[in-house]
Backbone bond lengths (Angstrom), bond angles and torsions (degrees), N, CA, C in turn:
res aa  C-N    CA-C-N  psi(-1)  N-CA   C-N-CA  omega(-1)  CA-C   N-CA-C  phi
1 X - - - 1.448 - - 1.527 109.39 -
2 X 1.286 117.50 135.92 1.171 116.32 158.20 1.798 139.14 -65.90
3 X 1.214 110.59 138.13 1.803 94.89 -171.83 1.808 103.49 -102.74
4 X 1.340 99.75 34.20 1.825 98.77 174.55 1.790 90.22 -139.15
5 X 1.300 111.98 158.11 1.598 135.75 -179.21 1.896 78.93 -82.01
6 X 1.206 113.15 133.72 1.433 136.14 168.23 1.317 125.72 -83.01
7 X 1.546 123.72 -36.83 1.643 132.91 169.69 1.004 124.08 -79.96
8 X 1.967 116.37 21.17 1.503 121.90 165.24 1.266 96.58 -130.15
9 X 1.735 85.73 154.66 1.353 88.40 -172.25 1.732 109.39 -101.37
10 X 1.428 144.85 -143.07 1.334 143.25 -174.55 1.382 120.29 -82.46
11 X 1.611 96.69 -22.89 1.450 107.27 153.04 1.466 128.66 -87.25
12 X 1.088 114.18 12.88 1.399 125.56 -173.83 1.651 109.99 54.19
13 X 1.032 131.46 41.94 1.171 143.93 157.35 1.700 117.60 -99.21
14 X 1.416 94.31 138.83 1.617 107.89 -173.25 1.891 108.00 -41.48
15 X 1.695 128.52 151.85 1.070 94.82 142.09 1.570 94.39 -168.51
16 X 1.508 134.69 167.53 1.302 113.45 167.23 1.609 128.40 -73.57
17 X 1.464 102.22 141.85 1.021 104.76 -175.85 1.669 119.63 -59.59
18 X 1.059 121.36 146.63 1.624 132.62 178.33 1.308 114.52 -66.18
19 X 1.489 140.21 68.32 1.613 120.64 168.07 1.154 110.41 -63.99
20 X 1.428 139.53 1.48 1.666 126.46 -148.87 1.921 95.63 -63.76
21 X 0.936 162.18 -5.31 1.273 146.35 -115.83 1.870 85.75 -176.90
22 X 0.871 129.50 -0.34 1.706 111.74 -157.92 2.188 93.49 -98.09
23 X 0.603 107.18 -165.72 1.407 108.06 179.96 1.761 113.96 -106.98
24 X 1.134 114.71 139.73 1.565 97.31 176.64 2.014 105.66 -84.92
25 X 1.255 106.72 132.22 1.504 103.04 153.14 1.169 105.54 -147.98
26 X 1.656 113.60 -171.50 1.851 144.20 173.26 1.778 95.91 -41.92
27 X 1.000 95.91 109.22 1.934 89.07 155.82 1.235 114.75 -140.75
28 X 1.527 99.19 120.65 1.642 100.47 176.19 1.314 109.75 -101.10
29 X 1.450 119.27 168.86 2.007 122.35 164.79 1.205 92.51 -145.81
30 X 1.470 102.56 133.83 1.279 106.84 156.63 1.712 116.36 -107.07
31 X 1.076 151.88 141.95 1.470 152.77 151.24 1.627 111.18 -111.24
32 X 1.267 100.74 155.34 1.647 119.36 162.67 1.691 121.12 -123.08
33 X 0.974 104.96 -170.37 2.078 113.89 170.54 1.508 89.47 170.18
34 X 1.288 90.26 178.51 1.041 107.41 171.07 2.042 115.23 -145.37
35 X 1.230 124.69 -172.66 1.033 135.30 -175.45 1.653 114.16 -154.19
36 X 1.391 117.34 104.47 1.252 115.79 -175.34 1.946 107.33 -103.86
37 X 1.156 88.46 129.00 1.901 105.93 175.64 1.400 107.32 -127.12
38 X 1.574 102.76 172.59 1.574 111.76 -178.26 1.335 102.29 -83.97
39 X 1.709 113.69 144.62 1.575 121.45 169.03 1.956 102.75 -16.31
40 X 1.072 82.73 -78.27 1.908 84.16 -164.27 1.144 123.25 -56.88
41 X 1.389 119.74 -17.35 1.722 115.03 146.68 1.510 112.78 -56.98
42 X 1.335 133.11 -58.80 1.404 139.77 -175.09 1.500 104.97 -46.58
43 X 1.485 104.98 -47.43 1.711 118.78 -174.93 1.732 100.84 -37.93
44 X 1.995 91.08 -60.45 1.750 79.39 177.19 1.600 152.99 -78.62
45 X 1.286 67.58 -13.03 2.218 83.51 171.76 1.852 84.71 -62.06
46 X 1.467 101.92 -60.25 1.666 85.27 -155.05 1.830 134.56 -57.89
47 X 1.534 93.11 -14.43 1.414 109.57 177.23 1.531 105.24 -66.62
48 X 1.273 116.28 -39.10 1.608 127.92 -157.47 1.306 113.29 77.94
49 X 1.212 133.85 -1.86 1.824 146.98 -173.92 1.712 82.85 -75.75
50 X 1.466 152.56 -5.49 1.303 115.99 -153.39 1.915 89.11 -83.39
51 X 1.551 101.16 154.12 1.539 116.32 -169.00 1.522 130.32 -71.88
52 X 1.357 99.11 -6.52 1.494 112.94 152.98 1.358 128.70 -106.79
53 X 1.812 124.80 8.48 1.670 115.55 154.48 1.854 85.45 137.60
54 X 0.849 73.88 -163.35 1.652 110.74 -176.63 1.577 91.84 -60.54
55 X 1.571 129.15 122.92 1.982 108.23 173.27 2.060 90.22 -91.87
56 X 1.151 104.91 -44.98 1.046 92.48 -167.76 1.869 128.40 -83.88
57 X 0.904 114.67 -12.94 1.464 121.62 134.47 1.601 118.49 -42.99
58 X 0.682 111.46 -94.61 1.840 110.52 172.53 1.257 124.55 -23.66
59 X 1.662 123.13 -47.59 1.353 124.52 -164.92 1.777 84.62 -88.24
60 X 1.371 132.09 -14.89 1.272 103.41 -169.40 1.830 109.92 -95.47
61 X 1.193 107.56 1.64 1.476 133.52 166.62 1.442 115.77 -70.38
62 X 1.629 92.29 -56.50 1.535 102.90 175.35 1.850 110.00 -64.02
63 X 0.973 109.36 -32.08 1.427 117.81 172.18 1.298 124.83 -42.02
64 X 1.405 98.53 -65.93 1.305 123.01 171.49 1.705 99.32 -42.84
65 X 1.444 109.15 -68.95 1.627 114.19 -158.36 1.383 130.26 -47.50
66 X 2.043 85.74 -31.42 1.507 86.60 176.92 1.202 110.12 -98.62
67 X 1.155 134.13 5.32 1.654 133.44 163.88 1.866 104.80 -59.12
68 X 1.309 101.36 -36.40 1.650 89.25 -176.94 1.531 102.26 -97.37
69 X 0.979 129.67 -13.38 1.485 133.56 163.15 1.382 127.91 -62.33
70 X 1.608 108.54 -6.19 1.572 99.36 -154.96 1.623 109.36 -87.10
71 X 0.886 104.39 -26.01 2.321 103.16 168.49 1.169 110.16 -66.48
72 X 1.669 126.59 -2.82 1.600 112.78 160.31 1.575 107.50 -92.13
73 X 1.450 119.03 -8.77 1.271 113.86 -161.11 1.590 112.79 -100.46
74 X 1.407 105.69 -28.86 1.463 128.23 164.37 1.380 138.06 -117.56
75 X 1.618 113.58 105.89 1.562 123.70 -132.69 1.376 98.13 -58.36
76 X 1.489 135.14 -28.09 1.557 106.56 -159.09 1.825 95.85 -123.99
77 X 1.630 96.03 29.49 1.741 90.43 -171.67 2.017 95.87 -89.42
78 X 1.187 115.17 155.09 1.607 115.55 -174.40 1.418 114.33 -95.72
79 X 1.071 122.30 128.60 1.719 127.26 170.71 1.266 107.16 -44.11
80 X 1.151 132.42 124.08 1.279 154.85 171.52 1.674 117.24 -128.34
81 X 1.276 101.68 147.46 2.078 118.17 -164.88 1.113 83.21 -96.45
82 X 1.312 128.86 108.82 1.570 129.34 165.11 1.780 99.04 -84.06
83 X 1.240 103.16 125.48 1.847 116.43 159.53 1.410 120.37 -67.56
84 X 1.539 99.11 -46.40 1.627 94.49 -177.80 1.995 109.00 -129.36
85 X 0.781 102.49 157.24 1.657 103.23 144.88 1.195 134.67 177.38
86 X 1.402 122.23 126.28 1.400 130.18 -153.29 1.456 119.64 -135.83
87 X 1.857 100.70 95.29 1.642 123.92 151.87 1.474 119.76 -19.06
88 X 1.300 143.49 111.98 0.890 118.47 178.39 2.104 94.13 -122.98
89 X 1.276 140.65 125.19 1.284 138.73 -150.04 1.585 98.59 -136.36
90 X 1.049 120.65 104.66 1.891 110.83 172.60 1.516 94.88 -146.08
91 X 1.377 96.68 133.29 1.737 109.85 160.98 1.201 131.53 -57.73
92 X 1.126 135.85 151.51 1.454 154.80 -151.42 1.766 118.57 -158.53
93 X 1.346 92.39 72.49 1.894 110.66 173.01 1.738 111.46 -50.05
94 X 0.924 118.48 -14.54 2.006 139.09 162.32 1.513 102.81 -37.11
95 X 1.641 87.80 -85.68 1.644 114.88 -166.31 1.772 99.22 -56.43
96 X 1.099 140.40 -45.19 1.511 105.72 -46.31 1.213 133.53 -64.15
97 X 1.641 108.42 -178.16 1.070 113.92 -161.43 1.686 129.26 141.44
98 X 0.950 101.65 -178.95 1.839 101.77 -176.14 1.659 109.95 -110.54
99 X 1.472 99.00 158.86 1.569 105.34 -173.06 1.557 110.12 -131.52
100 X 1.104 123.55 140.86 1.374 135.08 -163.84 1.352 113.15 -93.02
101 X 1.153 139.00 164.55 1.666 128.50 148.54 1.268 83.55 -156.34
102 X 1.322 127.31 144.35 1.482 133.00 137.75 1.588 117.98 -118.43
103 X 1.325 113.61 152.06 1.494 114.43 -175.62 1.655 85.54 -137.18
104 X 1.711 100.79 139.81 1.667 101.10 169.02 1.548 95.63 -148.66
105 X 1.663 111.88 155.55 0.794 93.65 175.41 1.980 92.95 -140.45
106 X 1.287 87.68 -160.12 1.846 93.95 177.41 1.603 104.08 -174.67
107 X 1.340 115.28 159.02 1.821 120.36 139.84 1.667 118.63 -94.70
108 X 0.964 107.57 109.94 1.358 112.21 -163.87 1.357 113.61 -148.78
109 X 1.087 109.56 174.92 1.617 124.15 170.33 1.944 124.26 -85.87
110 X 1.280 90.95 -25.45 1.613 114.94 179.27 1.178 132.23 -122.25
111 X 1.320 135.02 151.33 1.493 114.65 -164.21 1.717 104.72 -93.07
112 X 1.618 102.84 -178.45 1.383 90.87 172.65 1.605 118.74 -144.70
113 X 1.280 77.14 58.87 1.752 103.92 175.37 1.397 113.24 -53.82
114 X 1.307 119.48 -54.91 2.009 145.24 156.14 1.105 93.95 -28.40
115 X 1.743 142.01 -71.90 1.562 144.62 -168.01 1.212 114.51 -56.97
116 X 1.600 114.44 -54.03 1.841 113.36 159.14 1.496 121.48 -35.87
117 X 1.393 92.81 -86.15 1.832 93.89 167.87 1.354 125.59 -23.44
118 X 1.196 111.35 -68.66 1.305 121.00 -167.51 1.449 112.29 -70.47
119 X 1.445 119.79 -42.63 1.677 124.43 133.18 1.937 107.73 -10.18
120 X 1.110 112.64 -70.96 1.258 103.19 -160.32 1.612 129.24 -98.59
121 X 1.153 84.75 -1.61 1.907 110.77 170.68 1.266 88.27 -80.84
122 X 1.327 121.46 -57.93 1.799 102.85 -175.13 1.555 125.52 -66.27
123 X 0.954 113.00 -36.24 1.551 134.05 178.92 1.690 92.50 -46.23
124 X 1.488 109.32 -86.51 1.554 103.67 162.76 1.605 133.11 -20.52
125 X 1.023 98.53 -67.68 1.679 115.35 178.84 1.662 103.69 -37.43
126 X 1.542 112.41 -50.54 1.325 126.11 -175.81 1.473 88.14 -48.91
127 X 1.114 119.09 -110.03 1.637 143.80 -175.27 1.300 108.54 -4.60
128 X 1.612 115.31 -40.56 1.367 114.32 176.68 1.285 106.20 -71.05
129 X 1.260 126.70 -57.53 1.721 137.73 174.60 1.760 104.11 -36.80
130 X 1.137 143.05 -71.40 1.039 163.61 -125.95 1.709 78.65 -94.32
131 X 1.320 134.97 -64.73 1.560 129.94 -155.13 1.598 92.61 -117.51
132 X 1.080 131.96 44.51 1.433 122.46 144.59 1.009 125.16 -97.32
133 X 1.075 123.48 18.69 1.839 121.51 167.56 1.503 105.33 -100.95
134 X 1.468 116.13 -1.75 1.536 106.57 172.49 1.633 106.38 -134.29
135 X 1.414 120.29 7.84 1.548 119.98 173.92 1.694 98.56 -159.81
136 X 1.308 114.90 83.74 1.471 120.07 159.32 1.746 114.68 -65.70
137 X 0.895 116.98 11.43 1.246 117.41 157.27 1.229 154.83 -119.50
138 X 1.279 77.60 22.73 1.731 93.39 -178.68 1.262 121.32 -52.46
139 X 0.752 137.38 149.18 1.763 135.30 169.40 1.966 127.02 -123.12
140 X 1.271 109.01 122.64 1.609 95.58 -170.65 1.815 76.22 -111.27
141 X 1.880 74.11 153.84 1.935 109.96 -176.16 1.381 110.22 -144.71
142 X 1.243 100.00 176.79 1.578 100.74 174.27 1.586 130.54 64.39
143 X 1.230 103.40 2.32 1.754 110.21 -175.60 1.344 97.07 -72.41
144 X 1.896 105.12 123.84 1.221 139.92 -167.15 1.429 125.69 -159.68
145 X 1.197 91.90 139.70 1.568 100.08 160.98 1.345 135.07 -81.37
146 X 1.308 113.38 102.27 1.765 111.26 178.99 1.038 113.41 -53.67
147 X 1.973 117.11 -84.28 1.340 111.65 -172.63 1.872 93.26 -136.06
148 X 1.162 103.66 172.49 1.356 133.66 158.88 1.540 115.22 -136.23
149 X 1.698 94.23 164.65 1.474 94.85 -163.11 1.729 83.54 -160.30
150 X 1.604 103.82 153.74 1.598 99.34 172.54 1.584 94.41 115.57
151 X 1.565 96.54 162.69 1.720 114.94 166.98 1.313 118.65 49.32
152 X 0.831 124.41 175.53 1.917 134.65 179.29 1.237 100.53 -51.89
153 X 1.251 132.18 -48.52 1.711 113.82 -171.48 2.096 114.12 -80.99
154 X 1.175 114.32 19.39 1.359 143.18 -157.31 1.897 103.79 0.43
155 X 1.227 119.23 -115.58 1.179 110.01 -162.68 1.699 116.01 -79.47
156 X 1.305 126.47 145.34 1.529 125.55 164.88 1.145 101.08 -123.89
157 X 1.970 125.49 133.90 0.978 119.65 142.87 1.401 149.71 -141.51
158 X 1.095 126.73 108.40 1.675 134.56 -147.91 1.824 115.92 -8.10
């Protein structure tokens, strides 16, 4: 790990970081969150009856979308060719509520820890969008990074 913030430069001004020189390899991320609602919100994701479609179909689309979206969404994060990435969305009568996983991966120069996350902030976001006309209170938590793997700083895991 580094013990300095990397997206400034010596003047302490913002800037992107330099991969030109880094090595390309395998990088995976995985992240989770979660999203907690009342039983009878959960009731309806799980029926599939809720009145705008499938919630969890969609948010895991949306998942996907913003995993390859995320260097437009965060000014100094880098475009990266994602190979894989995989939503993973199942309910949880516990919490309740829904549970996230994203896995992404790439060959690249940079990791894509940012694509997970942001993978699963949206995924959430969906679910909230989709069932807020019958539970404005939902609440998402837990957005995290499991592990990474790849590049000079090689494996991390929670």
């Amino acid at each position: 790990m580094n013990d300095k913030l990397t997206h400034f430069n010596e003047s302490g001004e913002a800037h992107m970081v330099d991969v030109g020189q880094k090595t390309v390899t395998s990088r995976v991320a995985v992240a989770e969150g979660r999203i907690v609602m009342q039983p009878e919100t959960l009731a309806l994701i799980k029926q599939g009856n809720h009145k705008k479609g499938d919630v969890l179909g969609i948010a895991r689309i949306a998942g996907i979308m913003a995993a390859k979206k995320t260097a437009g969404l965060i000014p100094l994060c880098h475009p990266v060719a994602l190979t894989h990435a995989d939503i993973q969305l199942t309910t949880d009568d516990k919490l309740p509520g829904v549970r996230c996983e994203a896995r992404v991966e790439c060959s690249g120069v940079t990791g894509v820890e940012m694509e997970a996350l942001t993978a699963v902030q949206i995924a959430l976001l969906t679910v909230y969008d989709m069932c807020k006309a019958v539970d404005r209170g939902m609440q998402m938590e837990q957005i995290r990074l499991l592990k990474k793997s790849g590049g000079k700083s090689g494996e991390w895991v929670r």
